[in-house]
Wavefront OBJ file of the C-alpha trace (Angstrom):
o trace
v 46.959 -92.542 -19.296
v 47.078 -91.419 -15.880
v 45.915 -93.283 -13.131
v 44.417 -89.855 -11.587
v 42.338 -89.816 -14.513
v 41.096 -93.474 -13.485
v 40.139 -92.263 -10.115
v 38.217 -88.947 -11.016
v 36.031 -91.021 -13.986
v 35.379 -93.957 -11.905
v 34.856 -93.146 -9.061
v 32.098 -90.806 -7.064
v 31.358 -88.853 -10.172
v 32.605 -89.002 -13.782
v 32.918 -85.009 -13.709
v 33.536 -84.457 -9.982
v 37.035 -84.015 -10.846
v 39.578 -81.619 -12.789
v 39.531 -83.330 -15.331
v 39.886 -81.040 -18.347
v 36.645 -78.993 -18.270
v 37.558 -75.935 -16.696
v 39.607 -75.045 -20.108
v 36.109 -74.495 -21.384
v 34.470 -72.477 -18.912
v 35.333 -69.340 -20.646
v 33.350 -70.392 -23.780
v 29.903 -69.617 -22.026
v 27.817 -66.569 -21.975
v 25.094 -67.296 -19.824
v 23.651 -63.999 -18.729
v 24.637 -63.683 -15.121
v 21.178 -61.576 -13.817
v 19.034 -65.115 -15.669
v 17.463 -66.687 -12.735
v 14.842 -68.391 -14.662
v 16.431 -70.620 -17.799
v 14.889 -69.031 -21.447
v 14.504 -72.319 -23.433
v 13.860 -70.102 -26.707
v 17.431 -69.199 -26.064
v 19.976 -72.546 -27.110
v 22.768 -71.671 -24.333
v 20.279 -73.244 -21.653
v 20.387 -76.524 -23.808
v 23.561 -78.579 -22.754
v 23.002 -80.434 -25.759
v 20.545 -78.984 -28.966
v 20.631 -79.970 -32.714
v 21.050 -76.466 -33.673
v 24.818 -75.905 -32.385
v 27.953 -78.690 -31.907
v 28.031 -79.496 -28.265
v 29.770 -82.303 -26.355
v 27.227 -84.524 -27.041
v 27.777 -84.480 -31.070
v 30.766 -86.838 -30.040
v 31.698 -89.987 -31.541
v 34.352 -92.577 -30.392
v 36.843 -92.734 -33.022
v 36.227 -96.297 -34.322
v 32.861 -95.419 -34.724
v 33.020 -93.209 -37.148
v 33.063 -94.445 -40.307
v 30.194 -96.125 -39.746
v 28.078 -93.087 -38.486
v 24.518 -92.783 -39.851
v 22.486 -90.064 -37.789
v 18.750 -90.220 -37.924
v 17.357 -86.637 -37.806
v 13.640 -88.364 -37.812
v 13.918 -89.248 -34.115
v 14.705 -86.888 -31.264
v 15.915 -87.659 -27.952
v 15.070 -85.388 -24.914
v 17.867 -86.401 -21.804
v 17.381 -85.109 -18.599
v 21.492 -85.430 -17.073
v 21.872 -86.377 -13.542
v 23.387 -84.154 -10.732
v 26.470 -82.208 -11.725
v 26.108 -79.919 -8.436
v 28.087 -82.181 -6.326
v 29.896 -78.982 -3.601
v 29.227 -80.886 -0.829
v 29.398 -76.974 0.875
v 26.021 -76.263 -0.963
v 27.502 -72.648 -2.170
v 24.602 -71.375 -3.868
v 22.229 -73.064 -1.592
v 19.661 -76.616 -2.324
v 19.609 -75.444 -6.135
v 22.387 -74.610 -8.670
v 21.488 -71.342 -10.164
v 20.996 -71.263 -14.197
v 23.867 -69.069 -14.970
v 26.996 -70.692 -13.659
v 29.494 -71.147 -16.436
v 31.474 -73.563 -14.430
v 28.453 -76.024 -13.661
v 27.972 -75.457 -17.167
v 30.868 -76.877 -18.570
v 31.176 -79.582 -16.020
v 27.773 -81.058 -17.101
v 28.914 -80.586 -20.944
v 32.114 -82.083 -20.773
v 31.061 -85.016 -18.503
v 27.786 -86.508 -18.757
v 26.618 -84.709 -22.266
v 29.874 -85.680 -23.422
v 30.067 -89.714 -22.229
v 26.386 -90.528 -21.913
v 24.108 -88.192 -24.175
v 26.281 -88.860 -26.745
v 25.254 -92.756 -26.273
v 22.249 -91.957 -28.605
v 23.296 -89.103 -31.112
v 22.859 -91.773 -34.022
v 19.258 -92.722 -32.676
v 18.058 -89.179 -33.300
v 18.512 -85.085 -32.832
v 19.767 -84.666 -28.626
v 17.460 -82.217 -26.782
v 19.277 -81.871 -23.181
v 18.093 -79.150 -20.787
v 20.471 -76.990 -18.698
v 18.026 -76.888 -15.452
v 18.378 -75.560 -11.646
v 18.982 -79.073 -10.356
v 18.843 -79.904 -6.907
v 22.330 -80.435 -5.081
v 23.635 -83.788 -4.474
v 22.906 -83.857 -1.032
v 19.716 -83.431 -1.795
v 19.501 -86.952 -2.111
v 20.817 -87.100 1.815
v 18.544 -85.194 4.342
v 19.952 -84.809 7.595
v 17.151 -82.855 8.988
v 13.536 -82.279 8.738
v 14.145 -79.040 7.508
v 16.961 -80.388 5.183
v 14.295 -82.767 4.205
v 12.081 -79.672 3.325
v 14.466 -77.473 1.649
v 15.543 -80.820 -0.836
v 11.996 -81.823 -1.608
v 11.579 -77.731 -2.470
v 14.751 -77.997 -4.951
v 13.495 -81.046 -6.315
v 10.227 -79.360 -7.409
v 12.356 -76.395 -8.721
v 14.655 -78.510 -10.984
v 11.055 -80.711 -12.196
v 9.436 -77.539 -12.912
v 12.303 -76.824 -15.334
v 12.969 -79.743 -16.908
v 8.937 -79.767 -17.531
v 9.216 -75.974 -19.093
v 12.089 -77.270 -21.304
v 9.704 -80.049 -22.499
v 6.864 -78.235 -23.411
v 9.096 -75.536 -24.922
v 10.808 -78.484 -26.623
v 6.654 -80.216 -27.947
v 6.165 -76.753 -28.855
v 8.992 -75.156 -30.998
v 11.094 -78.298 -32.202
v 9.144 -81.703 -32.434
v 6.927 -81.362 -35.465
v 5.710 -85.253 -34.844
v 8.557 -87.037 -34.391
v 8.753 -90.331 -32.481
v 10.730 -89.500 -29.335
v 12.734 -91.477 -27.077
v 13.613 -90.421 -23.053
v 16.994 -90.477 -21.711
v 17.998 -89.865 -18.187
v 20.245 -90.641 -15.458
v 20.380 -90.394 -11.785
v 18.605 -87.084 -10.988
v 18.124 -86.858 -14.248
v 15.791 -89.918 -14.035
v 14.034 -88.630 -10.389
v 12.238 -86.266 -12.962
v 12.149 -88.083 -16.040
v 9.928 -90.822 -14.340
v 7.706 -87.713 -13.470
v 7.958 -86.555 -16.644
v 6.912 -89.776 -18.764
v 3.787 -90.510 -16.209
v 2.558 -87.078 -16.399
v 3.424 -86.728 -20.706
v 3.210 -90.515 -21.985
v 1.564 -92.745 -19.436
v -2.317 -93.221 -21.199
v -1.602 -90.214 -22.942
v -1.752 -89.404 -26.915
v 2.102 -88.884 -26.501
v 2.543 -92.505 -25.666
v 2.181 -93.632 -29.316
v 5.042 -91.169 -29.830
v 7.477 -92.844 -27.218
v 9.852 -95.461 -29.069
v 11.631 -95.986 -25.324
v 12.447 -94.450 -22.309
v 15.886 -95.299 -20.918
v 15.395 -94.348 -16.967
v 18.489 -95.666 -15.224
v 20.483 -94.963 -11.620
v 17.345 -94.182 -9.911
v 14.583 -97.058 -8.989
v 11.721 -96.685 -11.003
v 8.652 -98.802 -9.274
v 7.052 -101.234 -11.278
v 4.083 -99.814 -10.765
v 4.643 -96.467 -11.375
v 3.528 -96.244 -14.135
v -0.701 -97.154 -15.331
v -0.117 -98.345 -18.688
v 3.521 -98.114 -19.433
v 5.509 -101.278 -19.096
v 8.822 -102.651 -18.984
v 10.386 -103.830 -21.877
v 10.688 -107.153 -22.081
v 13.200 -107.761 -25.335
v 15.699 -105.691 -27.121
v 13.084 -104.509 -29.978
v 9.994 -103.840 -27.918
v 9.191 -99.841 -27.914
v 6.623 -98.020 -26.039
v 8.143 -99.626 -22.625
v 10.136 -98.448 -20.063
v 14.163 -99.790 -19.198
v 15.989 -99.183 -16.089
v 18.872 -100.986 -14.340
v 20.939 -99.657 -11.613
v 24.767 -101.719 -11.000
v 26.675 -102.461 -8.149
v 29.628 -105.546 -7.420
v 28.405 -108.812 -7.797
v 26.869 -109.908 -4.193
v 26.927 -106.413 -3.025
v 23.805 -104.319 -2.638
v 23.854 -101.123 -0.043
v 21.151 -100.908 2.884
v 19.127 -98.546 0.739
v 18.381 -101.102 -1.662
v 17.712 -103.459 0.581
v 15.330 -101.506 2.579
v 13.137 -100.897 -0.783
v 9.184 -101.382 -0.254
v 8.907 -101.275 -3.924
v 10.293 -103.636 -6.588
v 12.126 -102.069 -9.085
v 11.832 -102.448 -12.278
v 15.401 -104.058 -13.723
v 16.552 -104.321 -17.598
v 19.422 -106.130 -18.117
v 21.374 -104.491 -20.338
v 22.952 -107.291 -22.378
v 20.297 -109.183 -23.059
v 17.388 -106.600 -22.578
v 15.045 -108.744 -20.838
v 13.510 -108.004 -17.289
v 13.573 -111.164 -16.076
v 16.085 -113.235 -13.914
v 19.047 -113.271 -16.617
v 23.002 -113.561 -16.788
v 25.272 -112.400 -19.468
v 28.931 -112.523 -19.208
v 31.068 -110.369 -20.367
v 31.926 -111.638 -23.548
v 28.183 -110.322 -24.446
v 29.338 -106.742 -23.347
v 30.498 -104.921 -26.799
v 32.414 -102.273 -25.173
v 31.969 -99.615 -22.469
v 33.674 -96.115 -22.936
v 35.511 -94.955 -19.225
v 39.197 -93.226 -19.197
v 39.492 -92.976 -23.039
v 36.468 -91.537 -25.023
v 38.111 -92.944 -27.977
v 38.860 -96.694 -27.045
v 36.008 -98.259 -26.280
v 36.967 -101.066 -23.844
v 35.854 -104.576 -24.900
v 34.164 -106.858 -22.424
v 34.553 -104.585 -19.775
v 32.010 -105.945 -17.362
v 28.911 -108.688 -17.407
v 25.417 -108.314 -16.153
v 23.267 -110.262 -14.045
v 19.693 -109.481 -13.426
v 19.295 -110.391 -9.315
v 16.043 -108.848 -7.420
v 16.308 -105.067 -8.207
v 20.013 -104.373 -9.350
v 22.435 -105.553 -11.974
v 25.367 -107.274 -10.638
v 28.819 -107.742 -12.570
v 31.718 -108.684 -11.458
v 35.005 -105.704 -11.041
v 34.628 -103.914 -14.382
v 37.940 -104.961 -16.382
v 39.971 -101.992 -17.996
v 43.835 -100.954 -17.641
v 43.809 -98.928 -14.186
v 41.027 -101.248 -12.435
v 43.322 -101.888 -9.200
v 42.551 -98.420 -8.385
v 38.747 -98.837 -8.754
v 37.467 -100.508 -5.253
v 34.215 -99.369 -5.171
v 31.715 -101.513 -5.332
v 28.711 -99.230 -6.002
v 28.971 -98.590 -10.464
v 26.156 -95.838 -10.124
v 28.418 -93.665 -12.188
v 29.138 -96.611 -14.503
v 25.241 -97.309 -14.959
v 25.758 -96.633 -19.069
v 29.403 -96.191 -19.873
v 30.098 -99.649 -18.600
v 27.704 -100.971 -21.695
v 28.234 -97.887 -23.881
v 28.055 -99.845 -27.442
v 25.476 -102.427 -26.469
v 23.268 -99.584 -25.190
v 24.188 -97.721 -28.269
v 23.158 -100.159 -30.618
v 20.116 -101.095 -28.312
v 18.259 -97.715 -29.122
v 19.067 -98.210 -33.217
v 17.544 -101.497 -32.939
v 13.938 -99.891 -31.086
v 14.176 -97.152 -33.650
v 13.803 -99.698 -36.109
v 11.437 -101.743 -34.989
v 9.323 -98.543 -33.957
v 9.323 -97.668 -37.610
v 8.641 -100.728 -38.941
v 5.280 -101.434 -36.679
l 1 2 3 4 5 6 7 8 9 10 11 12 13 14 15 16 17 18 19 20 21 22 23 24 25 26 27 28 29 30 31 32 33 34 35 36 37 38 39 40 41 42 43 44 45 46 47 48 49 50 51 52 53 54 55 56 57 58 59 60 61 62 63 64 65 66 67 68 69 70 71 72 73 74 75 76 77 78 79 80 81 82 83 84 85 86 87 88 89 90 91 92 93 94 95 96 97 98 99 100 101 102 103 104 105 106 107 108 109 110 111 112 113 114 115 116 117 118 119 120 121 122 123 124 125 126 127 128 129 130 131 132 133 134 135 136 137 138 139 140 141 142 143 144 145 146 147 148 149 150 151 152 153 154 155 156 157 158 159 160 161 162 163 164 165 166 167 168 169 170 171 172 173 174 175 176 177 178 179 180 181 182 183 184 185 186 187 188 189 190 191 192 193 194 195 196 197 198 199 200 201 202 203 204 205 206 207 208 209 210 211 212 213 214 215 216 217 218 219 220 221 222 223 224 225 226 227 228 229 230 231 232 233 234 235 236 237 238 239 240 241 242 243 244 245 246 247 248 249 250 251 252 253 254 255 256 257 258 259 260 261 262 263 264 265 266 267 268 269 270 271 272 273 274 275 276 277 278 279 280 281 282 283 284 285 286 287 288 289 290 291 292 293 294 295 296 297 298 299 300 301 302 303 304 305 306 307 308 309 310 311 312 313 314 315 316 317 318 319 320 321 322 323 324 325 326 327 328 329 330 331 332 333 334 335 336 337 338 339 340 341 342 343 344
């Protein structure tokens, strides 16, 4: 393994770096004069039950033990893949780009959708998300322009939705995925879908994570409380043990904060003997007891993740660690509220 490959996956961004997808880029035929993403048309799915995409992956030592459940889909919203800190193509990537394509594919479809392809059928829309620095106005016009490619990248992700109720759901229970940016929409998108709505009898979970969602955000929704409770909401965002940046400390808002070990909301602390294995360098050796969690006033704490390479890692923010560093326990999480959803 090389130690490069420690720094590009665990640090900044999982798929900032060159880290192999670029031998893919060739494989994608998005129509370069598509400005608005056709959702009738699979290429603008990153991840769709109809084709083999990254997100079809399986760590080996999984796989003998693979059971998919086609009776369950899962709609994930990934977070920001449009990280040029230049902004090339302006606040919003543009639908087309084969290269953002296969970054997003090979990096987040690849080691977080895939978390939950034995929960259900992955529905993951390609979308004109906002860049990164979105996130980081400098200006009032800055501040303008992001809020602008925020709405652009909701409106698409909502399209994909409703093209998604429409064409491809038939009934089935459905559980909500997202991450980071992915998750600035996808607490949009539950409120405005699922919150009081018919839909919410539908919703077996909704995994929102790297982005505070408020605890009251939502009217009716609620956090889960337990590792078999459905129809709730989880979300955890991880940092260093005793470290927490000024932005989280300058929240008005209590999050709300799933620990995700033991799956309650509460005050909690698991060690890392709880942790069944988190997936980082190596898609295909899980790493056992890679890091704990503790449950502490908005955030989940652990101490340095362990894993061969780790005296490279010094950052203390995980954001990009939020799921791989509990890969298998969240993987076996969302079979256990599938479950219990069907047995109500």
């Amino acid at each position: 393994m090389k130690y490069t490959s420690v720094l590009c996956i665990l640090t900044g961004f999982l798929f900032a770096c060159n880290n192999g997808y670029h031998k893919y880029v060739s494989q994608y035929r998005l129509p370069e004069a598509a400005v608005v993403p056709d959702y009738s048309n699979i290429d603008y799915w990153a991840a769709h039950p109809y084709k083999k995409d990254p997100s079809d992956s399986i760590p080996k030592p999984l796989r003998k033990q693979y059971r998919p459940d086609s009776t369950i889909d899962v709609f994930f919203i990934h977070p920001t893949t449009y990280t040029d800190n230049a902004r090339s193509f302006g606040w919003s990537a543009p639908i087309h780009n084969a290269q953002l394509a296969a970054k997003t594919d090979y990096s987040t479809i690849l080691y977080q959708a895939s978390i939950f392809n034995e929960a259900g059928r992955i529905f993951a829309p390609r979308y004109r998300q906002a860049n990164l620095g979105a996130y980081f106005p400098v200006t009032a016009a800055d501040t303008t322009a992001a809020l602008a490619a925020f709405e652009l990248a909701y409106t698409d992700v909502k399209n994909a939705f409703l093209y998604y109720l429409e064409h491809y759901n038939a009934g089935r229970p459905i559980i909500i995925a997202t991450h980071s940016q992915g998750t600035t929409h996808g607490k949009r998108l539950v409120k405005e879908f699922f919150d009081g709505k018919a839909l919410q009898q539908k919703l077996v979970a909704a995994y929102l994570v790297g982005i505070p969602v408020e605890e009251n955000w939502f009217a009716q929704l609620k956090p889960c409380s337990n590792a078999s409770e459905t129809g709730c909401v989880l979300s955890w965002r991880t940092f260093k043990e005793g470290y927490k940046p000024a932005y989280v400390l300058n929240e008005k808002e209590k999050a709300i904060v799933t620990n995700p070990l033991t799956w309650n909301n509460g005050d909690s602390i698991a060690s890392r003997y709880k942790n069944k294995g988190g997936i980082v360098t190596n898609f295909n050796r899980p790493v056992k007891r890679i890091a704990a969690a503790h449950n502490t006033n908005g955030v989940i704490w652990t101490h340095k993740p362990r894993f061969f390479g780790n005296i490279f890692f010094t950052t203390k923010n995980y954001h990009i660690g939020d799921y791989n560093l509990y890969y298998l326990s969240v993987r076996e999480n969302v079979k256990e509220r599938v479950k219990a959803y069907k047995n109500k």
